[in-house]
N, CA, C and O of each residue as an XYZ file, in Angstrom:
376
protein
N      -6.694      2.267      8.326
C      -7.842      2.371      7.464
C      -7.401      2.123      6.019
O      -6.375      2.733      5.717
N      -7.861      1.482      5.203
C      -8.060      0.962      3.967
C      -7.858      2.193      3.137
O      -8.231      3.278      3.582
N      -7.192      2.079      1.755
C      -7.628      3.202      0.780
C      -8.455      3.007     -0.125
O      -8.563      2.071     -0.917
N      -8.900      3.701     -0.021
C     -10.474      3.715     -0.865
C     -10.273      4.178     -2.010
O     -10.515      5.385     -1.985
N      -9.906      3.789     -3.157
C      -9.585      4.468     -4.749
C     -10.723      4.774     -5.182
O     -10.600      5.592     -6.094
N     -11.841      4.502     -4.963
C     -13.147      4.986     -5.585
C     -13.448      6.419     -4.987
O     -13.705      7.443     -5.620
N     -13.349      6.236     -3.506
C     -13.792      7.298     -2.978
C     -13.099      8.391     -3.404
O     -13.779      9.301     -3.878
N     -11.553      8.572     -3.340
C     -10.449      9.039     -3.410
C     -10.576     10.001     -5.109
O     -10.281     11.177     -5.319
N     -11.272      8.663     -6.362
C     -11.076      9.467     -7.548
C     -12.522     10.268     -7.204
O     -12.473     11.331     -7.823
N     -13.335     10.204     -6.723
C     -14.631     11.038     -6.613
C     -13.855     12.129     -6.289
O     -13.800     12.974     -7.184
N     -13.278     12.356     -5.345
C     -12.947     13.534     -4.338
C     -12.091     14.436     -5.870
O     -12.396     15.451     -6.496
N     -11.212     13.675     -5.962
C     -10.242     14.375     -7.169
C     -11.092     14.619     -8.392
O     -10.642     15.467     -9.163
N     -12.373     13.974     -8.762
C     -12.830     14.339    -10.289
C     -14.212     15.995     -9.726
O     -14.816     16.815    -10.418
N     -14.154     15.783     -8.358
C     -15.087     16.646     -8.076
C     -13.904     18.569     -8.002
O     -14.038     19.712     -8.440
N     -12.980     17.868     -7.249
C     -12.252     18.665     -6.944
C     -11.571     19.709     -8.635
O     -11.371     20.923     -8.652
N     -11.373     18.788     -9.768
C     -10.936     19.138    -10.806
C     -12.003     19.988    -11.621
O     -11.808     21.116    -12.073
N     -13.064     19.303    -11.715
C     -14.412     20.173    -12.204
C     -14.480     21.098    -11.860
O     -14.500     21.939    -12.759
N     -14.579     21.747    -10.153
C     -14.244     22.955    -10.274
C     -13.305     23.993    -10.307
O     -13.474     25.212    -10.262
N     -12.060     23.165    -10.413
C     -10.914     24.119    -10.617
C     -11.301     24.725    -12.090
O     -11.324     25.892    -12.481
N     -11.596     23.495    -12.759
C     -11.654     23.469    -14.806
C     -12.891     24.711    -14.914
O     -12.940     25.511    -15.848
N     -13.713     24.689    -13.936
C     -15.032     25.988    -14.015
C     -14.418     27.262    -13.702
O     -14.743     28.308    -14.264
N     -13.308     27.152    -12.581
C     -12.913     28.787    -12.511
C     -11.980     29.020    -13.685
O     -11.920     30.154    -14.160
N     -11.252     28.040    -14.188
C      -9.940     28.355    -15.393
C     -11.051     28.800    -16.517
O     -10.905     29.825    -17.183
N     -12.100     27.981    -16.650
C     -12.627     28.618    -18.121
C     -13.653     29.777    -18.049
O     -14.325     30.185    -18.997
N     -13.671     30.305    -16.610
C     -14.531     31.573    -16.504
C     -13.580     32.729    -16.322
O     -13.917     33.760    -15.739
N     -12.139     32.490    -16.940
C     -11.328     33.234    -16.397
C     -10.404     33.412    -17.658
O      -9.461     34.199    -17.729
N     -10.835     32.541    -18.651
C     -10.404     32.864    -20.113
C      -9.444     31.856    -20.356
O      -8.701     32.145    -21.295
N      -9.192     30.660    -19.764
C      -8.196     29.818    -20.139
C      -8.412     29.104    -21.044
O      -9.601     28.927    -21.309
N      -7.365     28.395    -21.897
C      -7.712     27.997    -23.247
C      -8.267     26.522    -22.625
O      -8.175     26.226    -21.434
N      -8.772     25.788    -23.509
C      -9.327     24.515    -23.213
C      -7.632     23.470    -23.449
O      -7.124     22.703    -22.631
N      -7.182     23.800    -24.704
C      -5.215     23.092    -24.701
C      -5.299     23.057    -23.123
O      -5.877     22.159    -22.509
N      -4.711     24.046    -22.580
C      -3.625     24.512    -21.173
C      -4.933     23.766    -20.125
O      -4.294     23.418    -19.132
N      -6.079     23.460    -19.939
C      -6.788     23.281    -19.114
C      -6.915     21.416    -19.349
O      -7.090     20.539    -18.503
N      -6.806     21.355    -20.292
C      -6.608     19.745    -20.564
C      -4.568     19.404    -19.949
O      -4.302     18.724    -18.958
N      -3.904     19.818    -20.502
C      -2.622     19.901    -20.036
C      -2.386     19.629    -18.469
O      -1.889     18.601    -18.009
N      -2.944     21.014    -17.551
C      -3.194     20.776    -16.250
C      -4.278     19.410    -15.959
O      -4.200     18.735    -14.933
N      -4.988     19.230    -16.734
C      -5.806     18.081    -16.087
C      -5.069     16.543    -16.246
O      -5.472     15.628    -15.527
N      -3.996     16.319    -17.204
C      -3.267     15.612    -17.979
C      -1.734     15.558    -16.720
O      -1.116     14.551    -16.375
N      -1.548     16.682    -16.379
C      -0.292     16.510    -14.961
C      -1.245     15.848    -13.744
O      -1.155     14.628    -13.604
N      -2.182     16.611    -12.830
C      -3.161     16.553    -12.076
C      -2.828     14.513    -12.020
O      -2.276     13.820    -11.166
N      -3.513     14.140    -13.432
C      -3.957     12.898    -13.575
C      -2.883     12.405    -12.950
O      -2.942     11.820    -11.868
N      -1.897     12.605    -13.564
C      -0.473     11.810    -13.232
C      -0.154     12.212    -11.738
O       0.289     11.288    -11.056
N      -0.218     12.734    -11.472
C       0.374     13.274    -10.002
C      -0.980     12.418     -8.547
O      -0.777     11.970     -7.419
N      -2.136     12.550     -9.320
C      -3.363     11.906     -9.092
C      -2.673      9.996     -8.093
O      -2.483      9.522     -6.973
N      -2.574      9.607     -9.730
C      -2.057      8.096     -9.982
C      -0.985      7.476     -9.062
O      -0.958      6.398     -8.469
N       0.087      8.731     -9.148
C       1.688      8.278     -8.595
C       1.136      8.781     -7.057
O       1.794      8.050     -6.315
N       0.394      9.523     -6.297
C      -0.409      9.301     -5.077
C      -1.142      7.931     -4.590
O      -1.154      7.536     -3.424
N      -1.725      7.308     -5.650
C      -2.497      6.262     -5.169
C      -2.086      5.152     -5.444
O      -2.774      4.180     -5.133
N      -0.889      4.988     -6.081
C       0.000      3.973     -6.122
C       0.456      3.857     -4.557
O       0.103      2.970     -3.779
N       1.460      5.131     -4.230
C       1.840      5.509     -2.432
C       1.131      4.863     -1.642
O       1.444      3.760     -1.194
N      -0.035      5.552     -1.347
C      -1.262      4.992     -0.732
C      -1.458      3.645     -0.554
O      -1.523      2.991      0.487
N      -1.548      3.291     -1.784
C      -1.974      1.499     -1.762
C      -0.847      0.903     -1.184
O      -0.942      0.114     -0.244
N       0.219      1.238     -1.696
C       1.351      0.192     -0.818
C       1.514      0.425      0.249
O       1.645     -0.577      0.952
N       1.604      1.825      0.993
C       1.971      2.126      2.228
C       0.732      1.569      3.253
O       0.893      1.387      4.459
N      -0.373      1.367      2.611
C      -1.684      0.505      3.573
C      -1.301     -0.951      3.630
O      -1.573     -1.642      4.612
N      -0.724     -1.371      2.664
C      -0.616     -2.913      2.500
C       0.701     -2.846      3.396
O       0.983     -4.028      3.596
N       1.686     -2.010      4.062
C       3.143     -2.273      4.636
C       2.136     -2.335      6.304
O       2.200     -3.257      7.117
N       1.317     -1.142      6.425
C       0.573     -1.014      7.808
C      -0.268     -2.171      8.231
O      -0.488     -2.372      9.425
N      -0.754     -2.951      7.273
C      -1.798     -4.432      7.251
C      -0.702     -5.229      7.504
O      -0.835     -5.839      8.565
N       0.479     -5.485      6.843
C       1.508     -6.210      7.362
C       2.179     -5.933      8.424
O       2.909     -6.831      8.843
N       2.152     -4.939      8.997
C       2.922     -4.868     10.388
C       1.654     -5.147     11.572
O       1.802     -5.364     12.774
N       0.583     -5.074     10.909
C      -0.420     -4.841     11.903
C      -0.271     -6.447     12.218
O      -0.231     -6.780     13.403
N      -0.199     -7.306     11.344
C      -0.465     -8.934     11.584
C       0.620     -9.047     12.059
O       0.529     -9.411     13.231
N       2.061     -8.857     11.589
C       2.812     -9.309     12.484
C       3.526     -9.388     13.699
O       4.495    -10.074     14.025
N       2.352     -7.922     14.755
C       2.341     -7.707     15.714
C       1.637     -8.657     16.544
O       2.059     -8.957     17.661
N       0.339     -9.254     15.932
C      -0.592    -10.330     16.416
C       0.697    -11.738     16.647
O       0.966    -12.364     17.672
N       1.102    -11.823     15.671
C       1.916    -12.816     16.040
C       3.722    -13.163     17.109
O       4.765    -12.510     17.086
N       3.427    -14.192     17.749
C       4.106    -14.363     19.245
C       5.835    -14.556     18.214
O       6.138    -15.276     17.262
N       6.627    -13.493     19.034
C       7.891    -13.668     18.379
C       8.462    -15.246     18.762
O       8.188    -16.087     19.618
N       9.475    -15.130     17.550
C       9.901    -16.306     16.914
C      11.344    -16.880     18.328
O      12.091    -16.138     18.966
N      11.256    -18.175     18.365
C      12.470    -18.455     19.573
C      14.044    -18.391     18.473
O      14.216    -18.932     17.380
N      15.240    -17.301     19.485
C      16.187    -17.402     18.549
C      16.950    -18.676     18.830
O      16.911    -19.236     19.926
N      17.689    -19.138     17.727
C      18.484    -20.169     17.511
C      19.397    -20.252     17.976
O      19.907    -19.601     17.064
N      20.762    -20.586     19.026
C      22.199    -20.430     18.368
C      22.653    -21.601     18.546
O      23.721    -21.548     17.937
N      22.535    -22.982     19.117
C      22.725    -23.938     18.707
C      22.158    -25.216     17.687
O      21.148    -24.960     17.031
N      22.651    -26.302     17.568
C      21.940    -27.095     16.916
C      20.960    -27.535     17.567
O      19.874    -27.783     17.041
N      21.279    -27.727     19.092
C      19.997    -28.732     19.862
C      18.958    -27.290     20.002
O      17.743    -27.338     20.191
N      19.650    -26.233     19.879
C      18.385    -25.086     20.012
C      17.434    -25.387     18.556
O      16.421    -24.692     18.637
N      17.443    -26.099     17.424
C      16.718    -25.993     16.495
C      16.204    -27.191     16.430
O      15.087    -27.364     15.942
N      16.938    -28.182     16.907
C      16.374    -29.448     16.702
C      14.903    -29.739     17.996
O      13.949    -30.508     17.880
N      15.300    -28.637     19.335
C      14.374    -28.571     20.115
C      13.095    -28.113     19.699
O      12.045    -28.416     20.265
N      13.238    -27.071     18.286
C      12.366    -26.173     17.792
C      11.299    -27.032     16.918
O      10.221    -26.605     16.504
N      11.787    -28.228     16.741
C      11.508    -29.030     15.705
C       9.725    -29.273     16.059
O       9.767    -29.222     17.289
N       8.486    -29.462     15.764
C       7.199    -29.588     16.249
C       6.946    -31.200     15.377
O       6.231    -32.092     15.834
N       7.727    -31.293     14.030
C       6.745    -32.490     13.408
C       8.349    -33.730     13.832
O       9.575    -33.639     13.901
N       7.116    -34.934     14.035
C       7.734    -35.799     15.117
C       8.750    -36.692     13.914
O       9.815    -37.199     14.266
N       8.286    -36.776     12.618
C       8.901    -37.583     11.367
C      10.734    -36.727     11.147
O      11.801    -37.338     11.087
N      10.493    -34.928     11.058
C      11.476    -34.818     10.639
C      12.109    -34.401     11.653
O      13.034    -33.590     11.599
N      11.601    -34.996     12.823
C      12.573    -34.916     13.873
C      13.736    -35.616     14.360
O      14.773    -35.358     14.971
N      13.036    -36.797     13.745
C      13.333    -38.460     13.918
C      14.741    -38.325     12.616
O      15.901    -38.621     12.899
N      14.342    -37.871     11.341
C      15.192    -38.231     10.418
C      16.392    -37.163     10.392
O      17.411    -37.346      9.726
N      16.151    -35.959     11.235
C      17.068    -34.879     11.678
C      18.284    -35.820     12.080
O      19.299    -36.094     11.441
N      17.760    -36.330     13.652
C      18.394    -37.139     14.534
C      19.385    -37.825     13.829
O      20.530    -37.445     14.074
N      19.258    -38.747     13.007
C      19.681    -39.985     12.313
C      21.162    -38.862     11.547
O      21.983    -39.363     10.779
């Protein structure tokens, strides 16, 4: 499944609002509540950086499961057999 950064900052700006409602019904200074919201952010970011790449490594393994493994090589006539276009097959040869 895809990461959804939109969805993802909803969840986190909903989630922060009410942390920021119990800190300031509880006497916290607005400094220290910006501070925590200022780490949060960052810790936020360096998550959805993770995210995004680790979906894009799973999209890449996912395709290159679709695709039929590769024939291994160990001679020359094993590559020249491998050869599909008929021109640089010809000028291989030569």
């Amino acid at each position: 499944m895809a990461y959804n950064h939109g969805k993802e900052e909803r969840k986190w700006r909903l989630w922060k609002e009410a942390e920021e409602k119990i800190l300031r019904e509880h006497g916290v200074d607005e400094r220290t509540i910006e501070e925590i919201r200022t780490y949060d952010r960052v810790d936020f970011n360096s998550n959805r950086r993770f995210y995004r790449w680790t979906n894009n490594v799973a999209e890449y393994l996912e395709e290159m499961s679709d695709t039929p493994p590769q024939k291994e090589v160990f001679t020359v006539t094993d590559l020249l057999n491998a050869i599909e276009n008929k021109n640089l097959y010809q000028m291989l040869l030569r």
